[in-house]
C-alpha positions in Angstrom: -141.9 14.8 -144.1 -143.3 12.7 -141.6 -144.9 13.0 -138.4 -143.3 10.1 -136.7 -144.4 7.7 -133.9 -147.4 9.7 -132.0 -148.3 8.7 -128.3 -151.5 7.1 -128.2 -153.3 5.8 -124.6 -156.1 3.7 -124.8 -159.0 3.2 -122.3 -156.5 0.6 -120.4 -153.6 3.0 -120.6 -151.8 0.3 -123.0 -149.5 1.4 -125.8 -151.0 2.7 -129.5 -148.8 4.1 -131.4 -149.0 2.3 -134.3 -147.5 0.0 -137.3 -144.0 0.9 -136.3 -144.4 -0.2 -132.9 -146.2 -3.3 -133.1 -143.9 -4.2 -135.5 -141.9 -4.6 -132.4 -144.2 -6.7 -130.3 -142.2 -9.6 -130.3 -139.2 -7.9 -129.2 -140.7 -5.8 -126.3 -142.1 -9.0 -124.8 -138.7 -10.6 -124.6 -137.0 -7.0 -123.2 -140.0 -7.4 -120.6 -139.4 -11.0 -119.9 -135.9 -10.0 -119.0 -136.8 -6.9 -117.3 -138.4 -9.1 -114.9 -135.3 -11.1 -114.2 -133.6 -8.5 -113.9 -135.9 -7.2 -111.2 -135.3 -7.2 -107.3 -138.0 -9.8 -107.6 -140.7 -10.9 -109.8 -144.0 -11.6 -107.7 -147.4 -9.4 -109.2 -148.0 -6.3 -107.0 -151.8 -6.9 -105.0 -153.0 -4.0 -106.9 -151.9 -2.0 -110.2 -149.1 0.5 -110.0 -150.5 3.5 -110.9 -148.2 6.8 -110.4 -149.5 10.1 -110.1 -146.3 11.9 -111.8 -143.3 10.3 -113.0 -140.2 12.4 -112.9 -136.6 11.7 -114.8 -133.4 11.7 -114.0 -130.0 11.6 -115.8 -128.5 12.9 -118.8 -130.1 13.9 -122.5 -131.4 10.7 -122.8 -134.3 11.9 -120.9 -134.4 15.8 -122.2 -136.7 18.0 -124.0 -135.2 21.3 -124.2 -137.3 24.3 -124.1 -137.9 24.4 -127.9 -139.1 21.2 -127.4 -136.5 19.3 -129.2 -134.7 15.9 -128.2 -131.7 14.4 -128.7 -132.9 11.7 -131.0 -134.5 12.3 -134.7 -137.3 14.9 -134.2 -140.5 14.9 -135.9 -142.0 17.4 -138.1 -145.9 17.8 -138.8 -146.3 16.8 -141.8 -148.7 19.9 -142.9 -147.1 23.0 -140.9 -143.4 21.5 -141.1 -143.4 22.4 -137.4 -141.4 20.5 -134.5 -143.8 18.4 -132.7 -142.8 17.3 -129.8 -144.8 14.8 -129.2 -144.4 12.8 -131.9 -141.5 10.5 -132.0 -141.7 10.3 -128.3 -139.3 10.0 -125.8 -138.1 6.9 -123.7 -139.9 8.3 -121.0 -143.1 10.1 -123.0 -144.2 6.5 -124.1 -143.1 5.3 -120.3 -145.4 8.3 -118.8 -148.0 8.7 -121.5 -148.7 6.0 -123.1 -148.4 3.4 -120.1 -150.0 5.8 -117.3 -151.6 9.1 -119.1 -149.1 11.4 -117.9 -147.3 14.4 -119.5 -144.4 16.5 -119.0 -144.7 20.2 -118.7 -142.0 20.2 -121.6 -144.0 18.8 -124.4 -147.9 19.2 -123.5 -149.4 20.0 -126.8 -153.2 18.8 -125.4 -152.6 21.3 -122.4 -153.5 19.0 -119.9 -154.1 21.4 -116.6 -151.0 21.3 -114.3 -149.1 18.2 -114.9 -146.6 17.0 -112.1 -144.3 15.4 -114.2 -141.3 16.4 -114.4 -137.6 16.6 -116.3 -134.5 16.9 -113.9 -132.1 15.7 -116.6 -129.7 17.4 -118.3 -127.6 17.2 -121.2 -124.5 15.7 -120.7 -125.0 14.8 -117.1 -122.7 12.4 -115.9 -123.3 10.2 -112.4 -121.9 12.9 -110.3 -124.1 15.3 -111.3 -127.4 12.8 -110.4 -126.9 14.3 -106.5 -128.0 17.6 -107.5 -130.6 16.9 -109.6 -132.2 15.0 -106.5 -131.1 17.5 -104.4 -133.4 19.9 -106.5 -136.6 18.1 -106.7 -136.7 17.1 -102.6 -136.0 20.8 -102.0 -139.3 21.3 -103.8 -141.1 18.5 -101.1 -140.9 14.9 -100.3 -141.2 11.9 -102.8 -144.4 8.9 -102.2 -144.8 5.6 -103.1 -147.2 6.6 -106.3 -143.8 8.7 -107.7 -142.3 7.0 -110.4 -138.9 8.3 -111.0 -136.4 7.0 -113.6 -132.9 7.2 -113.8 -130.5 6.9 -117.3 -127.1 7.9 -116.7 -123.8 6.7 -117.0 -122.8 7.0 -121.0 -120.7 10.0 -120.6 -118.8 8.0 -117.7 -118.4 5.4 -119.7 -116.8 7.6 -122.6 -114.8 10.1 -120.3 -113.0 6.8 -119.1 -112.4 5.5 -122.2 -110.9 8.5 -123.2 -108.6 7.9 -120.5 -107.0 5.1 -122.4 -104.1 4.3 -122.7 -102.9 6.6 -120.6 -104.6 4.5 -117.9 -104.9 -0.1 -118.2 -107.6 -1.0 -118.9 -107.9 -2.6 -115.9 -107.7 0.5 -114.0 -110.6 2.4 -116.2 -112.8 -1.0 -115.8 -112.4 -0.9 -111.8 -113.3 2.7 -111.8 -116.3 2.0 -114.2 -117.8 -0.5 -111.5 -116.9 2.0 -108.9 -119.0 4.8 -110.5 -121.7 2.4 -111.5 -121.7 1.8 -107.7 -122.3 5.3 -106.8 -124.9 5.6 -109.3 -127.1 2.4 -107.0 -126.2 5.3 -104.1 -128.0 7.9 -105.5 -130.6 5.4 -106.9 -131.2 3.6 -103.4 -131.0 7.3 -102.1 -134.0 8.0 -103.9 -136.0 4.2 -103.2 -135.7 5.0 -99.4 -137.0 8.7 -99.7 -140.4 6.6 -100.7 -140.5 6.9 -105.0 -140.5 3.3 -106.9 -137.3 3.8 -109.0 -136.4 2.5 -112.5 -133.3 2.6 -113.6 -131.5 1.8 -116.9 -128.3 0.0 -117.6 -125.9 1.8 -119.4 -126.0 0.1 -123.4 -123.2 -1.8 -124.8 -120.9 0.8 -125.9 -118.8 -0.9 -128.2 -122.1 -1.7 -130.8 -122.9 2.0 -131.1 -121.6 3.7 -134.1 -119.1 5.2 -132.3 -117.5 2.0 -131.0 -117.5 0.8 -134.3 -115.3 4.1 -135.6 -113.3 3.2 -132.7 -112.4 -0.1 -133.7 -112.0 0.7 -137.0 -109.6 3.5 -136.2 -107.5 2.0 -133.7 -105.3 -0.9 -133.8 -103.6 -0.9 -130.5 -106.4 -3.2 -129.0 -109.9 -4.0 -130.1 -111.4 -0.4 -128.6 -114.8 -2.3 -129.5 -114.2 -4.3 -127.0 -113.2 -2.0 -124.5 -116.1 -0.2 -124.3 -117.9 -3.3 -123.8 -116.4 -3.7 -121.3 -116.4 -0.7 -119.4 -120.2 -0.6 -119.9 -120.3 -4.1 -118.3 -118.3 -3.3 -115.4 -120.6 0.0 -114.9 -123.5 -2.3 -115.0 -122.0 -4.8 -113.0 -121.4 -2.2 -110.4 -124.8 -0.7 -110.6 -126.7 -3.8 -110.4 -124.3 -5.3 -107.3 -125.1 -2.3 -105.1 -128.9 -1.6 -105.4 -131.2 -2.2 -102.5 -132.6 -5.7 -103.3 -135.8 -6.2 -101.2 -138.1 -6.4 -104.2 -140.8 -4.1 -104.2 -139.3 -0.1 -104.9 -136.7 -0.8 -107.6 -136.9 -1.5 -111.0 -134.1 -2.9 -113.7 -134.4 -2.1 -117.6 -132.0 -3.6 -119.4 -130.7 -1.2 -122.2 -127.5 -3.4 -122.8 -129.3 -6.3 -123.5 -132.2 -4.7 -125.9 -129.2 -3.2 -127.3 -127.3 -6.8 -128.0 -130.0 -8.2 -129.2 -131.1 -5.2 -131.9 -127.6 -5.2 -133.4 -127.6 -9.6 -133.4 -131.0 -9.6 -135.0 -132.3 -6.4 -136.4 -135.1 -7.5 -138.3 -136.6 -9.7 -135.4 -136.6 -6.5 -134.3 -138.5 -4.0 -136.5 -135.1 -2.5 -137.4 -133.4 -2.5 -140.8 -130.4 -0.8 -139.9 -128.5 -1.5 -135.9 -125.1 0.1 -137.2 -125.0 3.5 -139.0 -126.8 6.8 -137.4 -129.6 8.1 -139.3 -128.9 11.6 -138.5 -126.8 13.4 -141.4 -123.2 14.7 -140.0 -123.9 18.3 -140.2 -127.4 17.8 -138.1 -125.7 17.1 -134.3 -128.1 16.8 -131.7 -131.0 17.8 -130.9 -130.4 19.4 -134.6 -132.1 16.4 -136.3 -134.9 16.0 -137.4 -137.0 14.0 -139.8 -135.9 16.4 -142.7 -131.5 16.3 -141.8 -131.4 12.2 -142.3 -128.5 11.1 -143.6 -127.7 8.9 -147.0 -129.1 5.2 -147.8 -127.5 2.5 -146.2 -124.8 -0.1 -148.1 -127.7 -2.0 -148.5 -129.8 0.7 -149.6 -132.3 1.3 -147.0 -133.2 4.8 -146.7 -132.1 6.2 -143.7 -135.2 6.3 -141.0 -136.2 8.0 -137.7 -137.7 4.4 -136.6 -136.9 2.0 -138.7 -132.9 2.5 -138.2 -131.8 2.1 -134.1 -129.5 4.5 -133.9 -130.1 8.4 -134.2 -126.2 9.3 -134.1 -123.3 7.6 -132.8 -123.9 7.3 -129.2 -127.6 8.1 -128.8 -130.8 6.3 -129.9 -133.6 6.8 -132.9 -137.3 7.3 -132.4 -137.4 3.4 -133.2 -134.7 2.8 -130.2 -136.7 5.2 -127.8 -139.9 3.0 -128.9 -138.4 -0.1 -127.7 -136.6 1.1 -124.7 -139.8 3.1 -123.4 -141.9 -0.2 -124.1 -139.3 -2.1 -122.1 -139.2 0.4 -119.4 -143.2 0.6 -119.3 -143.9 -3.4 -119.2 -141.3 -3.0 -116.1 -143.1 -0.3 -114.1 -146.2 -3.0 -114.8 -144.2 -6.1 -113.8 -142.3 -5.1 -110.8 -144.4 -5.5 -107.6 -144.6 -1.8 -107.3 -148.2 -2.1 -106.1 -149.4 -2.7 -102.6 
């Protein structure tokens, strides 16, 4: 058993957590340097953006369920055998944690008095269901300038319209991809203009996951691969088009490019495995943990909580979350979120 990646925050508020993240230096640096042209613009805040509570949005990308599990591979503690939560962390625990010192309610192991933080996503969200999770956190007050809020939505679109096919083109399904990807930048600008600095995350390129791969491979109509590329794309495209653009309150990470280049070059990466889920079959999520992994690779690579990308076929490992949450964290820093 293993305990996993652990959160660590130095006295700058940097990233620590270890051999199996810096293994992925190199990588994080060019997710950042693309983050930033990604960004509604790339000039250095005056002063540091420093949030006082980051709260997420979006589907089970961003969960931790009251048991404290996630839907990625969940650590153990390697002398109780216990779930611990805060180990492999969380896209958004090493965004909130490890960049800015700043928990969530669900997983606070240290009990840090009172945190602010919070989770609004929900499993299985899709973009319609973004409205009402918004809706529930301005009931509770207004947003500010020092609220970070994140937003990671838009998979389960992505699937339920290609699940359409071929009952529907897909040129139809593609148009209706950028169409919800646009109302997506609604709720996100939505959110920018009620006073929060916003990041949002780019759907990932479908057709690389392991479940666009058993697509492909079980389909010979067209190139279903493909289609799901494309879909995502269009999403993103849509996303992207419609976002306020005036620099300074939203933020872009790009999960479809750190995904492309994981899969092109997983080594360069810290990865030895970017195509089969490390998650055993019978262990769906959140069931997985570090002790329901599945068999060696071809290759014969153990499977690995951080070491392989994916967790199961759609969602990412603790190694993915690692990378995306360093991606997402060097944004926050970058974009001129400061004043």
């Amino acid at each position: 058993m293993t305990s996993g990646i652990r959160i660590a925050v130095d006295r700058a508020g940097s990233t620590a957590p270890g051999a199996a993240w810096r293994s992925r230096g190199a990588a994080a640096a060019l997710l950042a340097a693309a983050a930033a042209l990604a960004g509604c613009d790339g000039g250095a805040p005056l002063t540091p953006f420093e949030p006082t509570r980051v709260l997420a949005f979006g589907d089970e990308a961003s969960v931790i369920d009251p048991a404290g599990r996630k839907y990625t591979v969940n650590a153990l503690n390697a002398t109780t055998g216990q779930l611990d939560c805060a180990a492999n962390p969380l896209w958004i625990q090493v965004l909130a944690t490890s960049r800015f010192g700043l928990v969530f309610p669900d997983c606070n192991p240290s009990n840090v008095a009172n945190p602010t933080s919070r989770i609004l996503a929900v499993p299985g969200a899709r973009v319609a269901d973004v409205a009402a999770q918004i809706d529930a956190q301005l009931a509770l007050g207004p947003l500010s300038a020092k609220d970070l809020v994140t937003v990671f939505v838009g998979l389960h679109d992505v699937i339920d319209l290609y699940r359409d096919y071929p009952a529907s083109s897909a040129q139809v399904l593609s148009d209706a991809a950028e169409a919800r990807g646009a109302v997506l930048a609604g709720q996100v600008n939505r959110l920018a203009t009620a006073g929060a600095r916003v990041l949002v995350v780019t759907v990932p390129d479908l057709g690389l996951t392991p479940f666009g791969r058993a697509e492909r491979a079980a389909n010979t109509d067209i190139d279903r691969s493909a289609l799901l590329t494309t879909l995502a794309d269009r999403f993103n495209g849509g996303l992207r088009t419609t976002l306020i653009n005036d620099g300074r309150r939203i933020g872009i990470v790009l999960a479809d490019v750190l995904v492309r280049n994981v899969v092109q070059a997983p080594a360069a990466n810290g990865f030895v495995n970017a195509i089969n889920a490390a998650c055993a079959t019978t262990a769906v999520l959140p069931d997985c943990n570090t002790n329901t992994l599945g068999p060696a690779d071809a290759a014969g690579n153990a499977a690995s909580a951080t070491l392989w990308f994916w967790a199961d076929d759609l969602q990412p490992s603790a190694g993915g979350h690692a990378l995306l949450g360093t991606a997402a964290a060097n944004r926050a820093s970058n974009n001129p979120f400061g004043s």
